[in-house]
Every structure is written in C-alpha cells, then in structure tokens.
C-alpha positions as a Python dict, from the first residue, in 0.01 Angstrom:
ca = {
    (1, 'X'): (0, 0, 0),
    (2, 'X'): (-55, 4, 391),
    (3, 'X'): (-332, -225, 544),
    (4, 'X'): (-336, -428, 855),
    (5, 'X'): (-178, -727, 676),
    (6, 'X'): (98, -570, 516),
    (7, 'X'): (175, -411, 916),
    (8, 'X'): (121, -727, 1047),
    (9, 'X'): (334, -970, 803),
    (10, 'X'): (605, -658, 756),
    (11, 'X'): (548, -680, 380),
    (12, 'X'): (539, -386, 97),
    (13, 'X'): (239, -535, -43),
    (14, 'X'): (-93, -757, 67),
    (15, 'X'): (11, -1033, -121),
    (16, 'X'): (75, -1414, 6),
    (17, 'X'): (233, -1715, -188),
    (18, 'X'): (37, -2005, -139),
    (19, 'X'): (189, -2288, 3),
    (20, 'X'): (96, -2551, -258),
    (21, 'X'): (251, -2915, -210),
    (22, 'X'): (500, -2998, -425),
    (23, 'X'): (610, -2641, -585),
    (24, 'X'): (663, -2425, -296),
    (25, 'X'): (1047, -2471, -190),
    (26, 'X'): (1304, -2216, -103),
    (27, 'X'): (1375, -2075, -484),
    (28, 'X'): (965, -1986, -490),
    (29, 'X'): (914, -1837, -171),
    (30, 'X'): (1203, -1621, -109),
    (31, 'X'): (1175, -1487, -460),
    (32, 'X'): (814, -1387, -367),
    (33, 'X'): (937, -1214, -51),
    (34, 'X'): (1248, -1044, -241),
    (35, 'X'): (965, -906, -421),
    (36, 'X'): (740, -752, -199),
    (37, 'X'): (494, -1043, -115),
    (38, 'X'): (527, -1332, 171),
    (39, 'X'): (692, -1645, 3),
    (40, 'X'): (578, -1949, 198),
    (41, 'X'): (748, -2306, 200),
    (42, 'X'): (530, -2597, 145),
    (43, 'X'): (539, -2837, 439),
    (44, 'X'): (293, -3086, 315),
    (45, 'X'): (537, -3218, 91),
    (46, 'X'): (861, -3208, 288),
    (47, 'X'): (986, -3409, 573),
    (48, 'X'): (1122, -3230, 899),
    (49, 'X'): (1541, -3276, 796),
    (50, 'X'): (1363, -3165, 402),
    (51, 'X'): (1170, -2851, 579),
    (52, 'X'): (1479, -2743, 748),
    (53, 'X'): (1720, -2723, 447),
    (54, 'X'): (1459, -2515, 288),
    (55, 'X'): (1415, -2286, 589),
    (56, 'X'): (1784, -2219, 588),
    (57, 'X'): (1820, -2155, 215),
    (58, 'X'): (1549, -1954, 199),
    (59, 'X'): (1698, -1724, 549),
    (60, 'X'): (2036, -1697, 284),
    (61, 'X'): (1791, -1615, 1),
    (62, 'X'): (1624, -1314, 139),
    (63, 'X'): (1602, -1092, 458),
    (64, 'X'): (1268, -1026, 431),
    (65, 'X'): (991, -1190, 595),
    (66, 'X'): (860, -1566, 523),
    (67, 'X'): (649, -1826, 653),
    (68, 'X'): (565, -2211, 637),
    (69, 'X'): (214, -2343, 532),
    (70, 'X'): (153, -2686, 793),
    (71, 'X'): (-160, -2898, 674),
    (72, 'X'): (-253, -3013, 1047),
    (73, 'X'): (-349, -3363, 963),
    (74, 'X'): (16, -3394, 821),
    (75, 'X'): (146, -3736, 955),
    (76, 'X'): (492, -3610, 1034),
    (77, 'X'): (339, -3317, 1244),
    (78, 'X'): (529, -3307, 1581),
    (79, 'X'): (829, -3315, 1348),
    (80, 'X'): (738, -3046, 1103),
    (81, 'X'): (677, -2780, 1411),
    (82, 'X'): (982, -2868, 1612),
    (83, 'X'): (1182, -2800, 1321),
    (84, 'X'): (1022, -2452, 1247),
    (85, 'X'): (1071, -2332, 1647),
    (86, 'X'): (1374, -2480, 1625),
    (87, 'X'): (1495, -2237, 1296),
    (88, 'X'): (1285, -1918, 1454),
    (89, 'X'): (1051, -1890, 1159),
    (90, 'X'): (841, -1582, 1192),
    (91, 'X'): (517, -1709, 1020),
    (92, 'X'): (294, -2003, 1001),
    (93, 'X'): (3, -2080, 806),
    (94, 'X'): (-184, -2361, 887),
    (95, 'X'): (-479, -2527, 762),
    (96, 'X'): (-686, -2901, 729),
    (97, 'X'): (-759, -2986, 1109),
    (98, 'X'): (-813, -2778, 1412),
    (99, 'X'): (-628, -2454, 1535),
    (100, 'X'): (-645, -2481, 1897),
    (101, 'X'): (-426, -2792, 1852),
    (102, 'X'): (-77, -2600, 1771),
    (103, 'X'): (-140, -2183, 1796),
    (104, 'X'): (-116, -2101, 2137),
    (105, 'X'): (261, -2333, 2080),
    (106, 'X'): (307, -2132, 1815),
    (107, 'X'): (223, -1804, 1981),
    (108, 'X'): (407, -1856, 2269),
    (109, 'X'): (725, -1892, 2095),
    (110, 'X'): (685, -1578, 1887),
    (111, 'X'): (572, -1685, 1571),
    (112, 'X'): (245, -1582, 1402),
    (113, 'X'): (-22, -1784, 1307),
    (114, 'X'): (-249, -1766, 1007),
    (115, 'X'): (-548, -2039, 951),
    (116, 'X'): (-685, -2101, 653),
    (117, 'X'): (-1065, -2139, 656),
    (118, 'X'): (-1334, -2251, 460),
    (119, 'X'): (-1686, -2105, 601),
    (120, 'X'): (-1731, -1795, 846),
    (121, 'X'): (-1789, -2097, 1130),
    (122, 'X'): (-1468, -2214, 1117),
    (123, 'X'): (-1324, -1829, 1098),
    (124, 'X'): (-1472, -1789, 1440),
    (125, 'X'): (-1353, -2101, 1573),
    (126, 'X'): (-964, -1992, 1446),
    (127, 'X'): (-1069, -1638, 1657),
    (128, 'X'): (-1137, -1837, 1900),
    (129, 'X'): (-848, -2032, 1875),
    (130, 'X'): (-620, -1701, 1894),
    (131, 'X'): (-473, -1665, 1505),
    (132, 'X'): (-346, -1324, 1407),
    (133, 'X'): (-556, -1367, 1054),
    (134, 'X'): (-721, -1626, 880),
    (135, 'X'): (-722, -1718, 527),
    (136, 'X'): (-1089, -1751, 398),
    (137, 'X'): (-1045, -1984, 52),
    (138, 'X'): (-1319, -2019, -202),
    (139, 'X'): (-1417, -2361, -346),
    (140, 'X'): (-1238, -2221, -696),
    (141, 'X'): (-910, -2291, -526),
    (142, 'X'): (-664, -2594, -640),
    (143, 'X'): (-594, -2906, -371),
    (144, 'X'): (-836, -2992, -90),
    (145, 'X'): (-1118, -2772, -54),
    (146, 'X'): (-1398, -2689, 157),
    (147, 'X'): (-1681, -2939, 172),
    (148, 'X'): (-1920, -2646, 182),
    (149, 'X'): (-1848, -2522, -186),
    (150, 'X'): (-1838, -2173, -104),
    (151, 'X'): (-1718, -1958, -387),
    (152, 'X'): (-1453, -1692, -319),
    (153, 'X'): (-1668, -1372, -388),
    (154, 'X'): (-1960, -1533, -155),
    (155, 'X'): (-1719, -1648, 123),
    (156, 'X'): (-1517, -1327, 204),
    (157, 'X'): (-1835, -1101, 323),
    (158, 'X'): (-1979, -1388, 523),
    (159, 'X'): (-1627, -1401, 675),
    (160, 'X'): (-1552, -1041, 723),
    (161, 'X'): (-1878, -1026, 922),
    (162, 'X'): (-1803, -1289, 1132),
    (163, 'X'): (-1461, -1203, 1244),
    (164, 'X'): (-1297, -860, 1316),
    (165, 'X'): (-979, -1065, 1200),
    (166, 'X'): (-749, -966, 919),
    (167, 'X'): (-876, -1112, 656),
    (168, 'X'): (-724, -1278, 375),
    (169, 'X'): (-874, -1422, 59),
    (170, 'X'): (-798, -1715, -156),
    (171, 'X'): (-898, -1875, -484),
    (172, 'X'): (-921, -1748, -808),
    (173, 'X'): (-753, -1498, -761),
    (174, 'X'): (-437, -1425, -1004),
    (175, 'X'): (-443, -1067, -1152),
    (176, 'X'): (-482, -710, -984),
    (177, 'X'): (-838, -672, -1103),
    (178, 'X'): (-896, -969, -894),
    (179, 'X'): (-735, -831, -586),
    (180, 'X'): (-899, -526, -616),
    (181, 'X'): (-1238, -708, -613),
    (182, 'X'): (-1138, -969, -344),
    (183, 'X'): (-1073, -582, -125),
    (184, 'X'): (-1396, -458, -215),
    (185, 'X'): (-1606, -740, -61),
    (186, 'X'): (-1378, -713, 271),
    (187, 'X'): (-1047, -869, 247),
    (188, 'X'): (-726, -683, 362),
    (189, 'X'): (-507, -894, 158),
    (190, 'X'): (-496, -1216, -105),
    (191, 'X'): (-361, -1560, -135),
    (192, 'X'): (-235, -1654, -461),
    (193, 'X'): (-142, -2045, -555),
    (194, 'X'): (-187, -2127, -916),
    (195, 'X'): (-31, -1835, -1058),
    (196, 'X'): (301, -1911, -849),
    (197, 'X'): (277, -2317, -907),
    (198, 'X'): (301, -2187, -1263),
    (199, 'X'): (596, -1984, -1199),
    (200, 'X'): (980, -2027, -1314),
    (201, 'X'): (1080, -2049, -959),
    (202, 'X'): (772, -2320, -873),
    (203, 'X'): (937, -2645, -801),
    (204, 'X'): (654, -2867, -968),
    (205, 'X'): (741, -3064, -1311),
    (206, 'X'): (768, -2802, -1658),
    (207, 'X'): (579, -3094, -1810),
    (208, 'X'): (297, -3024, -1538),
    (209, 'X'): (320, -2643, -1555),
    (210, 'X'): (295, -2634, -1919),
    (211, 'X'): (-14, -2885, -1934),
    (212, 'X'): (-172, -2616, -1666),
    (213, 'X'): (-165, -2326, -1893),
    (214, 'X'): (-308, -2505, -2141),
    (215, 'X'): (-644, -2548, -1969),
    (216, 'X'): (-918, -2411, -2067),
    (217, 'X'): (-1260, -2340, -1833),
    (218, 'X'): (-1427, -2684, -1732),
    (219, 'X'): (-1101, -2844, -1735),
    (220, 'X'): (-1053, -2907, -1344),
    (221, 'X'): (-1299, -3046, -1130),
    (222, 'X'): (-1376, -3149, -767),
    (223, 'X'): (-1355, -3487, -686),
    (224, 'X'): (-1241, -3725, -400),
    (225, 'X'): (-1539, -3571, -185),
    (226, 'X'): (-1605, -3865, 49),
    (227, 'X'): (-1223, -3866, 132),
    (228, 'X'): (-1124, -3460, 79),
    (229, 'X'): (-1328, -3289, -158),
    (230, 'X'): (-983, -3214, -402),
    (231, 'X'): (-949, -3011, -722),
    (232, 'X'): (-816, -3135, -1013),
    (233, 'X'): (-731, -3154, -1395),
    (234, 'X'): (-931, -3383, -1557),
    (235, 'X'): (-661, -3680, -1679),
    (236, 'X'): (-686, -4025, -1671),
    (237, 'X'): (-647, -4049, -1328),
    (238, 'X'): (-945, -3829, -1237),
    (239, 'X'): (-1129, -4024, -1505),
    (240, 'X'): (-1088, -4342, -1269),
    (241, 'X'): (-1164, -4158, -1007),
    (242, 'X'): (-1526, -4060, -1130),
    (243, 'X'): (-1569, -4391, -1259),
    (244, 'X'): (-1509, -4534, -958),
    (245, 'X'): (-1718, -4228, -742),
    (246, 'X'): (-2027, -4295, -1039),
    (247, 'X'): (-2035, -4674, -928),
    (248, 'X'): (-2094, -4591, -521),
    (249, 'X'): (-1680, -4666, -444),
    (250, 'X'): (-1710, -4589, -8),
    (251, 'X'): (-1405, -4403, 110),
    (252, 'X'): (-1194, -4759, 167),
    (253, 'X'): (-1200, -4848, -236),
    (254, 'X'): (-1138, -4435, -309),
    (255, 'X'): (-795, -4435, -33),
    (256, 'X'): (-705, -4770, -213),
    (257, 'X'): (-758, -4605, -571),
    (258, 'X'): (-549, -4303, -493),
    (259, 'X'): (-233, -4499, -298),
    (260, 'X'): (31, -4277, -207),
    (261, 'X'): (226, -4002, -342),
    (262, 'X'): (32, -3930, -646),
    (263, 'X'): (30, -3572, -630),
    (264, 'X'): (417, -3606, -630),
    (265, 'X'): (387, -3798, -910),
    (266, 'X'): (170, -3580, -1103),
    (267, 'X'): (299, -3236, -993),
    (268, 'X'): (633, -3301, -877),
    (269, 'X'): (755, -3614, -1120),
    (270, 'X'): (517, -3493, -1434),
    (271, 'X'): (307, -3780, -1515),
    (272, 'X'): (30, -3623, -1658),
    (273, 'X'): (-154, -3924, -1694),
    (274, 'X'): (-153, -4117, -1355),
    (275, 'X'): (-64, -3836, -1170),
    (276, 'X'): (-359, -3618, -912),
    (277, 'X'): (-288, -3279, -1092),
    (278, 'X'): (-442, -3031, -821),
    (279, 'X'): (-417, -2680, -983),
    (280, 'X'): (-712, -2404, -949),
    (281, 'X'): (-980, -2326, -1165),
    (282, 'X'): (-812, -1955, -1259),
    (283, 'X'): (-543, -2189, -1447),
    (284, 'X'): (-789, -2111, -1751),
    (285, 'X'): (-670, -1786, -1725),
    (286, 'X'): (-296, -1826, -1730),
    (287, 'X'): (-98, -1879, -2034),
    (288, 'X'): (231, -1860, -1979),
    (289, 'X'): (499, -1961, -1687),
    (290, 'X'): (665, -1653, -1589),
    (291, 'X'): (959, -1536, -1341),
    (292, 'X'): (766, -1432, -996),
    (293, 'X'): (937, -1100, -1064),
    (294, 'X'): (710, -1059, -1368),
    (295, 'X'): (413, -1167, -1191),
    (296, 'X'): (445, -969, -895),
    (297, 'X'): (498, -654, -1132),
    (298, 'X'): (206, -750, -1322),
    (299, 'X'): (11, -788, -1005),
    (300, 'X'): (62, -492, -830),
    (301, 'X'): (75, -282, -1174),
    (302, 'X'): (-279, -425, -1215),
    (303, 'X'): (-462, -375, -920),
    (304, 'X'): (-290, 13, -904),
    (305, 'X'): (-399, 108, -1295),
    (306, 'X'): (-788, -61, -1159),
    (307, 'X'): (-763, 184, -840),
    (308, 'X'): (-627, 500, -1058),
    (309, 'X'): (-942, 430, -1308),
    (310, 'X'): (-1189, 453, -1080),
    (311, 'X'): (-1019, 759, -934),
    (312, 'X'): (-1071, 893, -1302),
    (313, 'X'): (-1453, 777, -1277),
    (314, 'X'): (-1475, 912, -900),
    (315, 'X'): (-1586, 567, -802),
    (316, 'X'): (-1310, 562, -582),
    (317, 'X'): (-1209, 847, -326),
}
C-alpha cells in the first residue's frame, strides 16, 4: 500500500509503533520496522547514554527506517535531542508540550518531525509549527491523554479538516478492520501502542502483559486529570487514586500520591498492585502476547481481506 505516509516515512506499510514508556526499546522497534511498519524507541523512559545504546542496537538490528518518540516536558530534554542529532536518527515523534520549541532544530538537521495531537487546534498549531505529519490520538488511547476526551473516530475528521497534513491516527486501534475504518474517516496511516506493549519483543514485565490481556471492557479508566488526565488499569493503585480524587485531593496531594517511577514499577518491574498500569482501552480486545511478526501479518492480512470484501460488495472501487 502507497499513501503519503508510507512515501514520507519510506515504509511498505502505514503502520507506526507507538512509543509507549517502558516497552519500546531496540528489540520492539526494529522488529516492527524489519516488518514493514516504523518501530519507534521510547524516550520517556530512557536517559540520554540509555537512548543512545538503543539507537545503535536498533541501526545493527535493521536497515530500515526508525524513529524516537520525545514527550517534550521530559526533564532530561536538551539531553535526549543532542543524543538523537548526534546518532543521525531519521524520525522524531514528539508529543506533551509545544512544537515550535524543538522542530525547526529538528528540521534543520534533517530529521522529520511528527507531533502527536489531541484536538484539530493543536493540529494547526503543529502546521504551524512546521511538522511533516501529526498524530491525532483519541481519548481511548493508554498513558496521558487529551484533556478534551475526544474519541478516535470523532477526532480524525475534525483533524483532517483542519490540516492538509498527513494524518495519522491513534487509539484503539489494533486490528485491520480498525485501520481500515481509522482510513475511511481521513487518516493516511495508524498508530498502534497496546497491541505492541503486548508483544514478545515489548520490553514491559510478562507479569504486566499477561494481566493486560486479561482485561475485559470497563477495566481501564482515566484518572490523574488535575495533573495529566492518564489511562489506566484499575488496581490498587488507581483505587487510591480515586479515593483520593473523590475526597477533592488538589494537584500537590495527587504528585505526592503518585511519587516517582511508578509506571516503571508497574509496567517495567510488574507490580501489579502498586504499580500505574497505563495500557489502552482496546486491551479488552487482545488475548494473547504475540511475536510482532504475527501481529504485523495479522494486521495487514486484516485490513487487505476488509478492502477485498467490499470490492466483492462494490462498496469499494
């Protein structure tokens, strides 16, 4: 499949790894890139010397193309960028602060940007900004989400009028049907997290990854909303956390509540109990960890035997 974002990332198919904190190293995202996708390492969970081993394991893992996903509000920032120019990595996708701040850097060194985006505002602000594509992510998505609430299928038309950008979509989105659907409304291409966090090759804890695909629907919820509205399985830590939302906590006694690290300690270490377990709703869905190669076989299979149907029906032309 051609499209404008499988020209402009010089991938075989419109398909983009998420880069999820904590499960997105080297083995993840050059197997998704050996495979036809864009593999993307996690920054948000790395330190610069961290970032850089993984940038150089995945260049020896695959010659095909990959990226870096930068959370702008990252503490470490300055550090995190110098090491990607540094290592001449061809594709960046940031997202959680403001574009302007590091694209034109970006740009002017050769590497492409990509901005995630939660509303067709802030897609016009990343045009603005000058991104090659942005990312527009539903509210169904795992980690820190919007603080609009904008599910996926209602976001990506609002976005594709807004922007004459390529257009990417994210959350809930794990199977070819999905794709297919997410094109329909507009997008040229999808990002997929939870179905790679719940891969072989994912980096997060097996104890997390089997908990995950477990879930059923109703079993992840926002929460953290007066900090960074954040999706989540319900455990004992979210419990807390509601408690403490339910009783008025202000955003000093939620930061004290949720410390440091405890997404690592959920996702990466497997503490199911104490740990912040961001995953996406579509986890429901998912009920089994896989090798990507499976997964990216049972993606694009999908969304081709949904377009060859409605060939058969002559929805499609």
């Amino acid at each position: 499949m051609n499209n404008r974002i499988t020209e402009l990332l010089k991938i075989k198919y419109p398909i983009i790894q998420g880069g999820m904190v904590w499960c997105c190293g080297w083995r993840l995202a050059s197997a998704v890139s050996n495979n036809g996708g864009l593999g993307l390492l996690g920054a948000g969970s790395m330190t610069p010397e961290i970032l850089r081993e993984h940038i150089r394991k995945c260049k020896e893992a695959t010659k095909q193309p990959y990226g870096v996903n930068v959370p702008l509000l990252y503490h470490e920032i300055e550090g995190i960028m110098k090491v990607i120019l540094d290592e001449g990595v061809p594709v960046v996708f940031t997202s959680a602060g403001n574009p302007k701040t590091w694209t034109q850097t970006l740009k002017s060194n050769g590497v492409m940007v990509v901005h995630v985006v939660s509303s067709s505002k802030f897609a016009c602000k990343a045009e603005d900004a000058g991104v090659d594509a942005v990312v527009a992510e539903g509210f169904e998505a795992g980690g820190h989400n919007g603080r609009e609430e904008t599910t996926t299928m209602t976001l990506i038309p609002q976005v594709r009028r807004a922007t004459t950008l390529p257009l990417i979509a994210a959350g809930g989105i794990a199977t070819g049907e999905a794709i297919l659907a997410a094109m329909c409304l507009g997008a040229d291409g999808v990002q997929i997290g939870t179905r790679f966090a719940l891969s072989e090759e994912s980096s997060a804890s097996p104890a997390f990854k089997q908990l995950c695909v477990s879930l059923n629907e109703g079993d992840t919820l926002l929460a953290l909303k007066k900090i960074s509205p954040t999706r989540m399985v319900k455990n004992v830590f979210f419990e807390r956390v509601k408690e403490a939302e339910d009783k008025g906590a202000d955003v000093a006694e939620l930061q004290e509540l949720l410390g440091r690290g405890r997404a690592k300690t959920g996702i990466f270490d497997g503490d199911l109990e104490n740990g912040l377990l961001e995953i996406g709703q579509i986890a429901s869905g998912i009920r089994q960890v896989e090798p990507v190669e499976v997964i990216m076989k049972s993606l694009t299979e999908g969304l081709n035997n949904k377009l060859n149907v409605l060939k058969l029906m002559d929805v499609w032309q």
